[in-house]
C-alpha positions, 0 to 999 in steps of 0.5 A, spaced: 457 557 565 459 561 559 466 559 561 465 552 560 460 552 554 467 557 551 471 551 552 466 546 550 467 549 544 474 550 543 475 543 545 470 541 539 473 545 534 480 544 535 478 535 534 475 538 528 481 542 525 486 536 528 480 531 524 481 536 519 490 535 518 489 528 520 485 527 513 488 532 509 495 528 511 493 522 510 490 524 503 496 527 501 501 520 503 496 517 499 496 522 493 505 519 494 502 512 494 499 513 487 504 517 485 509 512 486 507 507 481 510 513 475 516 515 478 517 506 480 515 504 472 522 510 470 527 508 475 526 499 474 526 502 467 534 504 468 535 499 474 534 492 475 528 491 479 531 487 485 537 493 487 532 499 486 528 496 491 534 494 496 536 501 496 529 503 497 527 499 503 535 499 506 533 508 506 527 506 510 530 501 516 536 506 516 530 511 517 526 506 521 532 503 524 531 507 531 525 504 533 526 497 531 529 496 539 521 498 541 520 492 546 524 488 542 523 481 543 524 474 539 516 474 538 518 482 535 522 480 530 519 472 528 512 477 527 516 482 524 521 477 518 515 473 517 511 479 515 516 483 512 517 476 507 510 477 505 512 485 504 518 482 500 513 478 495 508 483 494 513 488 492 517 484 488 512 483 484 509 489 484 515 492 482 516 487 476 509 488 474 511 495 473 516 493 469 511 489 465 505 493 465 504 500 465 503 505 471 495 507 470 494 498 470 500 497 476 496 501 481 489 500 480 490 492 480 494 493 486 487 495 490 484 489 488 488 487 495 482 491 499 477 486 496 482 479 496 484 481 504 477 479 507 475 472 502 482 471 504 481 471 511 475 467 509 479 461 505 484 461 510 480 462 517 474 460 516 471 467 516 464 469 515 464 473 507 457 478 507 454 478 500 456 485 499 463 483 500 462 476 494 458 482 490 465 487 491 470 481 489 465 479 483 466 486 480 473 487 481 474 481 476 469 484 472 473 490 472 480 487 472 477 484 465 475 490 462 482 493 464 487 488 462 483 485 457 480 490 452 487 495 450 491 496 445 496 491 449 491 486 452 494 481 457 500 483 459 504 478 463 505 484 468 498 485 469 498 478 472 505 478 476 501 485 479 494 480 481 500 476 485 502 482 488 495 483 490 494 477 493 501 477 497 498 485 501 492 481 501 495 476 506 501 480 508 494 484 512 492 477 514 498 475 518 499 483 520 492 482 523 494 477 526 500 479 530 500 486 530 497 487 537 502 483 540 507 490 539 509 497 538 507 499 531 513 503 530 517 497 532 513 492 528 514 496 522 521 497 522 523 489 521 519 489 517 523 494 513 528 490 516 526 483 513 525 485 506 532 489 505 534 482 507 531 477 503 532 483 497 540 483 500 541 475 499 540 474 491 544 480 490 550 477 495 549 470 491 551 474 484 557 477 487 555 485 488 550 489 490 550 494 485 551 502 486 544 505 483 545 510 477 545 517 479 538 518 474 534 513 480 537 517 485 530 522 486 526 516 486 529 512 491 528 518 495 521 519 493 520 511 495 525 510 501 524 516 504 517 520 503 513 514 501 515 508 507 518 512 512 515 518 511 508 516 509 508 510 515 509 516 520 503 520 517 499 514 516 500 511 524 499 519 525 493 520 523 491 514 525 490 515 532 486 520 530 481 518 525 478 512 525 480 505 522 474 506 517 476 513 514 482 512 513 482 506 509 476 509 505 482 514 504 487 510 503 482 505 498 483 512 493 490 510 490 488 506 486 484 512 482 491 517 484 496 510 481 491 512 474 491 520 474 498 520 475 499 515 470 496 518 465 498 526 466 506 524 468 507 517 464 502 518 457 497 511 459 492 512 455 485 508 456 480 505 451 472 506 453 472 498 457 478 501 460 476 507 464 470 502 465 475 497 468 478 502 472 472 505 475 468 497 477 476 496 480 476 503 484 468 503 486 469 496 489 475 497 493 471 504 497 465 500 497 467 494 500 470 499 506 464 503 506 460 497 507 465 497 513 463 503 516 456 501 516 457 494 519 462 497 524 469 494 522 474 495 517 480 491 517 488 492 517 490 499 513 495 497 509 501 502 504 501 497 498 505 502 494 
């Protein structure tokens, strides 16, 4: 009898410690997500938008490249280029918001895909939209307001390009929700990084070169490639098996609150009162709306919109 309560016990503390290493990754992986929006705002500062992002996502399907052979099937890799193209879209639009807007705005618009992905779900598959869900979306514009509408710059056009960027992770959930069953995640996820080198690779083809990114953009490739998308997906699908969906969209919903701390240590942003305002409606309504899944008993898709 004590033998078994002893190995009960055991049991009971290792699945807490692995919780335990599962959350501490995973908010770790966040925290570089946040991070991500500085480090790409200094690098698209020096390179052009297209080619950093090329040579950051040819690092991670070199990386992820292995995997892509993983039940390999003409669904695989339909599923994997049409998702990567939504993938192509929000990052190119994210990334020349960044250009336009600054770190701190980028990645706490960026969390309003949380709050779009269900009345996307809702425009496009009929699907049921609770009240708490229109109360999250009504003040995540309220905030978005408050943020890009109220500082020493108000309406910079990359606040609007980032919006789009948001829209497009949002659908990118959508459609992931809809095939991702289908096949090996590892695999799934490999052409997707696959597609989006591709799509990124044929306006650069057509100009007649693929440009070489300057030694200075280097570390940030690096950071972004390989630590944030292959890296952080393994840390993510990692934790996932052992957190459940909702804990870890709940950490993952806390970007958007890294993407504004580091920009305001690391990039100097400064807010104005509406502003911090704005930014905690956005980032209040991205963890509530999960919260409200918790209680509810569903979540939906995690996604890595950094």
């Amino acid at each position: 009898m004590y033998e078994e309560t002893w190995q009960e016990n055991w049991t009971t503390k290792q699945a807490a410690m692995k919780a335990f290493l599962a959350t501490l990754g995973l908010l770790a992986v966040t925290a570089v997500w946040g991070w991500t929006f500085t480090v790409v705002k200094e690098a698209v500062a020096r390179f052009e938008v297209v080619g950093f992002l090329f040579w950051r996502f040819l690092l991670a399907s070199l990386v992820m490249g292995f995997w892509a052979r993983q039940g390999l099937s003409v669904g695989l890799v339909r599923d994997g280029l049409l998702a990567g193209s939504w993938l192509a879209a929000a990052y190119l639009f994210q990334t020349w918001g960044l250009h336009y807007t600054s770190a701190t705005n980028c990645g706490l618009i960026t969390g309003l895909f949380v709050v779009l992905t269900p009345l996307l779900q809702w425009a496009v598959a009929s699907r049921a939209v609770s009240a708490a869900q229109w109360v999250a979306a009504g003040l995540s514009f309220g905030g978005m307001v408050l943020l890009t509408g109220s500082g020493p710059d108000p309406w910079r056009v990359g606040d609007g390009l980032t919006v789009g960027a948001a829209l497009c992770f949002a659908a990118h959930i959508v459609y992931l929700g809809r095939v991702a069953h289908r096949h090996a995640a590892s695999a799934l996820a490999a052409w997707q990084f696959i597609a989006v080198t591709l799509i990124l690779a044929a306006p650069l083809a057509a100009e007649g070169s693929i440009p070489l990114p300057p030694a200075s953009v280097l570390p940030a490739l690096a950071i972004t490639g390989l630590l944030a998308t292959a890296a952080g997906f393994f840390v993510q699908t990692a934790a996932q098996k052992i957190l459940a969906p909702t804990q870890a969209a709940v950490i993952m919903a806390c970007e958007s609150a890294f993407a504004a701390g580091f920009g305001v240590w690391l990039a100097g942003d400064r807010l104005t009162l509406p502003q911090w305002l704005g930014a905690a409606l956005v980032t209040g309504a991205a963890v509530g709306v999960e919260l409200f899944h918790h209680r509810s008993g569903s979540a939906p898709p995690a996604e890595n919109p950094a």
